[in-house]
N, C-alpha and C positions, 0 to 999 in steps of 0.2 A: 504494500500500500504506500501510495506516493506521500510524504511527509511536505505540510505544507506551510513555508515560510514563517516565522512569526513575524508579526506588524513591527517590534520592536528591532528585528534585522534590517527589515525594510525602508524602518525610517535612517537608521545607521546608515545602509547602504546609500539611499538617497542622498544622504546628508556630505558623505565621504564624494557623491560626483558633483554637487555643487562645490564642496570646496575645491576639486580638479578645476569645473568649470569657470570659476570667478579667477581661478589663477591663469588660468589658458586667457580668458578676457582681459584679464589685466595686462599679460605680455605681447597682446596684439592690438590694444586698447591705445590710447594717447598718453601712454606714460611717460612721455617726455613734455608734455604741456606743462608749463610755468604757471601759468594762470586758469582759473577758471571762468573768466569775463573773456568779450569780446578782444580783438584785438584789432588795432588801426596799424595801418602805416602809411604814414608823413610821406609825400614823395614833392620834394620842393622843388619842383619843376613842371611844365604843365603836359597833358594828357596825350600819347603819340610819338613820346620825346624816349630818348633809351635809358632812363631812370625808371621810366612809367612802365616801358614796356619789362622790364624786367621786372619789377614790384606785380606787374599783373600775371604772371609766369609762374608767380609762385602762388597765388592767392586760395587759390580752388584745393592745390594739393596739402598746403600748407592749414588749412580748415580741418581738414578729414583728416590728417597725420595727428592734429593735437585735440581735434573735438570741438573747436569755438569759432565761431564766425570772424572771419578776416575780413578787413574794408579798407581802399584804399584814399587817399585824402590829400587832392592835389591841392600845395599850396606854392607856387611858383614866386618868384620877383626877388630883389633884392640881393643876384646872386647865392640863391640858396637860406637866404638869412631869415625868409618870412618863415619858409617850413621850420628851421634848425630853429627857432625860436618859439613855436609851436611843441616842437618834442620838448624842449628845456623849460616849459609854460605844466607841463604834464608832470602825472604821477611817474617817478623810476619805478617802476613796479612790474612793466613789462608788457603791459596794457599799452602803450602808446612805443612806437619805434620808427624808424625811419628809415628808406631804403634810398639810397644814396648813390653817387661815385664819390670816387677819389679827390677828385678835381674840385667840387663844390668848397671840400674839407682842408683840400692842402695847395689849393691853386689858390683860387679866388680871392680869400682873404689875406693876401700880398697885397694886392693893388685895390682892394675894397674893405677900407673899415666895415668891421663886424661888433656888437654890442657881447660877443663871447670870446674867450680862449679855445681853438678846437681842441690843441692838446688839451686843456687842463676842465674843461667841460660839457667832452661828449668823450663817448668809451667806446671805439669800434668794436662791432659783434662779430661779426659774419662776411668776409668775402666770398662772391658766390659765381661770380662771370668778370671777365676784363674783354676792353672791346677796346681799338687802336680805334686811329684818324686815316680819313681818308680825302686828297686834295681833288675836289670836286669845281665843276665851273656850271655858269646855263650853255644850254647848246650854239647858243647865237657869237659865242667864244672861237673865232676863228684858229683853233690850236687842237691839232691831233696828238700830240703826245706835249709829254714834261720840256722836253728840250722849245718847242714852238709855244709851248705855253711863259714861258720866263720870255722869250723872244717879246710876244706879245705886250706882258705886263713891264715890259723896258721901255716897249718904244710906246707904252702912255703914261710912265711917271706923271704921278700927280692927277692923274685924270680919273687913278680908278680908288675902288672901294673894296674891304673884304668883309665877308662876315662873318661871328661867330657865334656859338650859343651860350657866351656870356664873357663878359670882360674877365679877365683873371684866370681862364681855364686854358688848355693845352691846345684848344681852338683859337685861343686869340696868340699865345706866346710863336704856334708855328707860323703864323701870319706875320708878327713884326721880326721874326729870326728871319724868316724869307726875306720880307720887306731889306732887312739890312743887311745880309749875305746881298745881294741881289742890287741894293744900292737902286731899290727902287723906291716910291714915295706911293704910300697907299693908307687912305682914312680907313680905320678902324670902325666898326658898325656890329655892335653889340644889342645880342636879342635876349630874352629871358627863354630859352630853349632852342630845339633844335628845328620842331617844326614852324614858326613865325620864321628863323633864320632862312629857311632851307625853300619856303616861297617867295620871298624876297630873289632869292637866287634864282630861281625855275623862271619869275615874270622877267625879268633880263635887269631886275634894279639895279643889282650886286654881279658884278661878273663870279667871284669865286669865294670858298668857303674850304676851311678843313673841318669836317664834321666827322662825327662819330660813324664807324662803318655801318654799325647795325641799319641806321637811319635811312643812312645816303644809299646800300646796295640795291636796293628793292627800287629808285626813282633811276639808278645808272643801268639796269637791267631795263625797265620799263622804258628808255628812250629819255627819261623826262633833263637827267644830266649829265654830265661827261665828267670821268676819274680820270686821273693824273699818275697818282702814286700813292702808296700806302702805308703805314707802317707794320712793324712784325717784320719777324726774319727770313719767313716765308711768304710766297704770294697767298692772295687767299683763293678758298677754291669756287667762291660763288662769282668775284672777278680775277677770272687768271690772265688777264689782260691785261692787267693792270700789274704795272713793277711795282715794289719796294720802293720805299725814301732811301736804303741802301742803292740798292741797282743804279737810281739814277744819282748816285754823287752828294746825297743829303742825308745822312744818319743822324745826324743833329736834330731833323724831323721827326723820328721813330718814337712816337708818344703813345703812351695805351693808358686808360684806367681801369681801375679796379671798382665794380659796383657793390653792392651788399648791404647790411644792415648795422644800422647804429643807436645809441641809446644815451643818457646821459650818463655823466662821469656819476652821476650819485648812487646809479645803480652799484650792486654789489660786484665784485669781481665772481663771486660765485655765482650768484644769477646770469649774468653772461654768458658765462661757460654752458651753461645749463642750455639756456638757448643758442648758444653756438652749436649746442651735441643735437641740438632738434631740426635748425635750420640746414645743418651738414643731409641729415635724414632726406630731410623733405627734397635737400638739391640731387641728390643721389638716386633721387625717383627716375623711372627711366622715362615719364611724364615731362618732368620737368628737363630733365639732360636732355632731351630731343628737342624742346623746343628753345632751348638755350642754344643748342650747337647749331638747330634749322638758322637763330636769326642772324649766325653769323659772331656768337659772344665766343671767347675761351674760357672753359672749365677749369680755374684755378686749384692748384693742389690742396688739402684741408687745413686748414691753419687755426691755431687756439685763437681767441681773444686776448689772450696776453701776449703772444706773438706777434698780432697784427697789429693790433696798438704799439708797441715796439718800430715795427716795422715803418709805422705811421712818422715815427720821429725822422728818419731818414729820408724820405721822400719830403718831408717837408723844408730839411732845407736844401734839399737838390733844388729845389722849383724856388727857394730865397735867391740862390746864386744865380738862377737863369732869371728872374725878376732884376736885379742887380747888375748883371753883365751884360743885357741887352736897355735897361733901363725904361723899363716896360712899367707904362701907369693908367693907371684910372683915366678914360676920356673924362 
């Protein structure tokens, strides 16, 4: 005769697969979430631009990795300073953050008083993509390559314009390095982004700009503008037409930044880390690395937050010296 369970096994038993269960949950669960509020990110630049697009790249995956609603929150002008003042206006708590480049943080405020310290009051989190420049012109630019294009901007000293997507970043410094190798004479024409810049250039206002690659590939592909040369060691492979600022005699050109995520300096160094080890996660999606690699970013190697912030000091006074040595200021 079949012996049949006691109730008192069964609830044991039961009991013994929920605590399996809630542990299996918990290790595929968003146990890396910092918070359990929504979360913003500050993107201080406006909608379209390769700040935005990157902060939008991660949003969806970045949600469902940690369990909380992600939103992003352009707040563009002032060289980065309306957003960056916005994160530093917020709780460090991890709830509010900001998805950045480099340039904003260690370019710009050279030549643009800012009302903060970036070393001593914001805490880099998270590098996640680096994207180079690339020398772009409108089509109405009578110059087939880099050699015809200098030819060009020689013989109208003084007549022409460049533009970048903001005073103080790596857009405006390869324009007056040019400008001055080149012993040409060309007005500076500073945007808050890359897309107001980059149509200014398309209508024939502005003959030429070095902009960010992610941006400019997709309008030099589409017919809408004509590349020059690029930086990186390599060609890229979405324009393999396009040389190198090596190739053509210009490494001094070779500019790339670093995009990713930042926080105030009041946050903990441990809370950092924390989300440094979630943001790694989320980039590591093969969601997110596809469409990083599709727009044309580099996938940087994983770096602590104390590393990068480190890292930050160094690069900040490369870009003192080239502010300095070409003597490059605030229109």
């Amino acid at each position: 005769m079949r012996h049949l369970t006691p109730i008192s096994s069964l609830i044991r038993n039961l009991s013994a697969a929920l605590v399996v269960c809630a542990g299996t949950l918990a290790a595929t669960s968003p146990a890396l979430a910092w918070t359990d509020k929504p979360i913003k990110l500050i993107v201080p630049a406006p909608p379209g631009g390769t700040i935005d697009v990157v902060a939008r790249f991660f949003v969806d995956q970045l949600a469902a990795d940690l369990g909380q609603p992600v939103i992003v929150d352009n707040k563009p002008g002032a060289g980065g300073g309306i957003g960056t003042q916005a994160l530093l206006a917020a709780p460090a708590d991890g709830t509010t953050l900001m998805v950045t480049a480099s340039n904003v943080l260690l370019e710009i405020p050279h030549v643009m008083k800012q009302p903060y310290d970036v070393l001593k009051d914001l805490r880099a989190v998270s590098a996640v993509a680096r994207a180079g420049l690339v020398l772009v012109s409108n089509t109405d630019v009578p110059a087939k390559d880099f050699k015809e294009l200098m030819g060009y901007l020689k013989a109208n000293s003084g007549k022409l314009s460049f533009a970048s997507y903001s005073a103080g970043t790596a857009s405006h410094y390869a324009g007056m390095i040019l400008g001055q190798r080149e012993k040409v004479d060309m007005v500076h024409a500073p945007f808050a982004g890359s897309p107001p810049a980059l149509q200014q250039v398309m209508s024939g206002q502005i003959p030429i700009m070095f902009d960010g690659m992610v941006t400019s590939t997709p309008l030099v592909n589409g017919g809408k503008l004509k590349a020059y040369a690029i930086s990186g060691k390599t060609r890229f492979s979405k324009l393999p037409q396009v040389p190198t600022f090596t190739e053509v005699g210009y490494p001094e050109l070779d500019f790339s930044n670093w995009l990713g995520f930042v926080a105030s300096s009041k946050m903990s160094p441990e809370l950092a880390e924390k989300i440094n080890q979630a943001i790694a996660k989320t980039a590591a999606s093969p969601k997110v690395r596809e469409r990083l690699l599709g727009a044309g970013f580099e996938i940087p190697a994983p770096q602590s937050s104390a590393d990068l912030n480190q890292s930050m000091r160094g690069e900040n006074e490369r870009n003192a010296a080239i502010v300095k040595t070409f003597g490059i200021k605030l229109n």
